[in-house]
TIBA-279162 format. One record per residue (C-alpha): x, y, z. Coordinates in pm, 1 decimal, padded with zeros to 6 digits. Layout:
<nodes>
xx=X, yy=Y, zz=Z
...
</nodes>
This chain:
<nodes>
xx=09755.4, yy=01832.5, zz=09506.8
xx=09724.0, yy=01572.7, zz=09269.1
xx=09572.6, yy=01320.7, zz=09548.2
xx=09308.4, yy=01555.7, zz=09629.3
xx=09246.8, yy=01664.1, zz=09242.2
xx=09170.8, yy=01269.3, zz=09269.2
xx=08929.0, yy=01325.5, zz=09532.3
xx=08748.6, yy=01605.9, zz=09357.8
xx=08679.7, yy=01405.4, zz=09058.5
xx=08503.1, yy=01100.3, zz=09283.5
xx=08317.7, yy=01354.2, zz=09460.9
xx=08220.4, yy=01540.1, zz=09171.5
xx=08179.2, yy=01229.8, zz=08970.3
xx=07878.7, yy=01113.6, zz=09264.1
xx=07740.7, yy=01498.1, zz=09178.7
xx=07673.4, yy=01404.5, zz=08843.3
xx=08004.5, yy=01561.8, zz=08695.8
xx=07999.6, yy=01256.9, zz=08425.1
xx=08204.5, yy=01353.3, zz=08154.8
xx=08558.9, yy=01483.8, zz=08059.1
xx=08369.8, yy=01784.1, zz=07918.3
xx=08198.4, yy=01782.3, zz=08192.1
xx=08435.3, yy=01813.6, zz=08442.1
xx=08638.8, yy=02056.7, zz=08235.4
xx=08350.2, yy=02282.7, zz=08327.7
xx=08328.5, yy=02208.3, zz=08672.5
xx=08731.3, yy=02300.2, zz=08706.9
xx=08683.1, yy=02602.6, zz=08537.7
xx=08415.1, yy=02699.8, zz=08765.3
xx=08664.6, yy=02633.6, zz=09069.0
xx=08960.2, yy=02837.3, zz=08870.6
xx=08702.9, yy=03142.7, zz=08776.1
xx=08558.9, yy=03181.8, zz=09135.8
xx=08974.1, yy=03169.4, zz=09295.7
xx=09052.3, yy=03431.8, zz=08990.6
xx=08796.9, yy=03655.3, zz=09007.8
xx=08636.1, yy=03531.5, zz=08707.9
xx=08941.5, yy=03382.4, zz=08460.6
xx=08911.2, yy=03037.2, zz=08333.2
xx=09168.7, yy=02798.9, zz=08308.5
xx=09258.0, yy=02977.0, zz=07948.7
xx=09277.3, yy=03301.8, zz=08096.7
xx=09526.5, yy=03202.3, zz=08354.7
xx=09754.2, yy=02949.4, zz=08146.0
xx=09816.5, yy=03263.0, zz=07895.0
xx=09836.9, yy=03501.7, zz=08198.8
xx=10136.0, yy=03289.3, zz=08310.7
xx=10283.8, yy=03268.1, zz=07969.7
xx=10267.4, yy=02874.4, zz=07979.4
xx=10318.1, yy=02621.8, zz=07641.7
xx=09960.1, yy=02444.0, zz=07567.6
xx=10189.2, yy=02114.4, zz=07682.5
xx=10213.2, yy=02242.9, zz=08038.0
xx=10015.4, yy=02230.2, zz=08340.9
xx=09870.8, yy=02512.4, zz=08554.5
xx=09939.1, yy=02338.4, zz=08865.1
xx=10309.0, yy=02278.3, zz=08824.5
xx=10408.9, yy=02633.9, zz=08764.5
xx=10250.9, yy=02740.8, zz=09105.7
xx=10461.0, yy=02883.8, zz=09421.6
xx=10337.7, yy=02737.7, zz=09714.0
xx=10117.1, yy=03013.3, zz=09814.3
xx=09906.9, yy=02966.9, zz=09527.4
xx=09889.2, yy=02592.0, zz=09569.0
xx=09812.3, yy=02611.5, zz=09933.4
xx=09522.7, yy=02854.2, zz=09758.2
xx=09421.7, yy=02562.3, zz=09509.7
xx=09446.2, yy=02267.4, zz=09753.0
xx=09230.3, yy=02459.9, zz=10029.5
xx=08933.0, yy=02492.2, zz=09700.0
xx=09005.6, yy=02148.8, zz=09621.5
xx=08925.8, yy=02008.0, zz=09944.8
xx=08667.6, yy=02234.1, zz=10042.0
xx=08484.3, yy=02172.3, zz=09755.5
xx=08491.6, yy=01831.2, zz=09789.6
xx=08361.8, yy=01817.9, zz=10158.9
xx=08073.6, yy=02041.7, zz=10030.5
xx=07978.1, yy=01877.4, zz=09800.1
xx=07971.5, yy=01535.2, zz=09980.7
xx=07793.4, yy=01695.2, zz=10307.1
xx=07518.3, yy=01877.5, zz=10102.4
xx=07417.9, yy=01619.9, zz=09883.1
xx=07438.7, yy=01779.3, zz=09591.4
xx=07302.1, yy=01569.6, zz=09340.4
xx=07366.5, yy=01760.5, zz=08925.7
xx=07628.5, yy=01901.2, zz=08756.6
xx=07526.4, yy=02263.3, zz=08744.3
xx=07468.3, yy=02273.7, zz=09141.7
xx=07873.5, yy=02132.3, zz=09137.6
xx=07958.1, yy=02410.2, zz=08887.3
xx=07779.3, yy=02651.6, zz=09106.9
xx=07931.2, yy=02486.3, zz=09438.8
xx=08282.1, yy=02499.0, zz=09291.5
xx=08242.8, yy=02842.6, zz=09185.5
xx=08113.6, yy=02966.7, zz=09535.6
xx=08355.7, yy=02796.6, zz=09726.5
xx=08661.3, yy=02939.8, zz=09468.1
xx=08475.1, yy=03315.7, zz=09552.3
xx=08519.3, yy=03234.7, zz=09924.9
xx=08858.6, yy=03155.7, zz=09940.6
xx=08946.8, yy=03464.9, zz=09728.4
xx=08754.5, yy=03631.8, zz=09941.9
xx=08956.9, yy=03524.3, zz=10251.9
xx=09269.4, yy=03583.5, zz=10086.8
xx=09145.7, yy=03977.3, zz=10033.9
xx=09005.5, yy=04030.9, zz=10349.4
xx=09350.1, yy=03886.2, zz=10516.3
xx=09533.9, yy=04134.4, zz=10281.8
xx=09664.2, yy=03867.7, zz=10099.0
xx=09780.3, yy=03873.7, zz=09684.3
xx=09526.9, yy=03731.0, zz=09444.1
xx=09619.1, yy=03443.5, zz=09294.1
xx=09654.5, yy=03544.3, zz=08956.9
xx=09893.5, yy=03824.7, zz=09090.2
xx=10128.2, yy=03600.7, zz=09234.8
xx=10440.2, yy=03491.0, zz=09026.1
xx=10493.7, yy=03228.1, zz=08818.8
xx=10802.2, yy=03044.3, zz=08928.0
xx=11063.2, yy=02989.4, zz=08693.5
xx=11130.1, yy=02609.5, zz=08781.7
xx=10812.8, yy=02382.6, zz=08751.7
xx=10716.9, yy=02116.2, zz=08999.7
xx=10817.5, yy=01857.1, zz=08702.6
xx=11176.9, yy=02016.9, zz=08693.7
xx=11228.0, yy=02009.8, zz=09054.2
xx=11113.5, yy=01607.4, zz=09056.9
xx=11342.9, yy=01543.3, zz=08760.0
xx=11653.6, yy=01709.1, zz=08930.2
xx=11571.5, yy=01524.0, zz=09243.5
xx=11556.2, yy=01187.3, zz=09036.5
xx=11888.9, yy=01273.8, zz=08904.8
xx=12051.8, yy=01357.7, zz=09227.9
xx=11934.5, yy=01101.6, zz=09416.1
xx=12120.1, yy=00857.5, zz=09102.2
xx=12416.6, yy=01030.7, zz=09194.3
</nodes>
């Protein structure tokens, strides 16, 4: 995910997505059309994470499958269409988001922001590989 949060930002960055602000925007835009309208705020407190801790590491795979599949279809749009200012990315981001909810509903699917929070992050997981592996 974090290769093709990469990705987004060049893509987004050639869209006129210049700053950190910015693109703090444009990522909320993504996050509020996947969860029918909550911001990256909204869902951090939803899943009852510390300000220090990421979104995207305290996802189960069916949410980051969710997230990834935005990413990179957002990122092809945006390339193929041209799109040229930072409100048509916001809007682009936020459209795409909405369609992949969408999917998920119409395939009877959980909405994101319904599914659970798992209790190990992603950062855990690496660390007790690391230590393993030293074993």
């Amino acid at each position: 995910m974090k290769e093709h949060n990469k990705q987004l930002v060049e893509a987004a960055q050639q869209a006129g997505v210049a700053t950190a602000i910015d693109f703090a925007i444009f990522q909320n835009h993504g996050y509020r059309g996947l969860y029918g309208g909550l911001d990256q705020k909204a869902i951090h407190q939803r899943k009852g994470l510390k300000k220090s801790q990421k979104i995207l590491d305290h996802m189960g795979s069916t949410e980051l499958a969710a997230n990834l599949f935005r990413a990179t279809q957002t990122e092809e749009k945006l390339k193929r269409d041209g799109v040229n200012s930072k409100q048509q990315a916001n809007t682009t981001h936020f459209d795409v988001g909405r369609k992949v909810r969408q999917t998920i509903q119409e395939l009877g699917g959980t909405m994101p922001e319904e599914l659970p929070t798992p209790q190990v992050s992603i950062k855990q997981l690496e660390n007790s590989v690391k230590i393993t592996e030293k074993k």
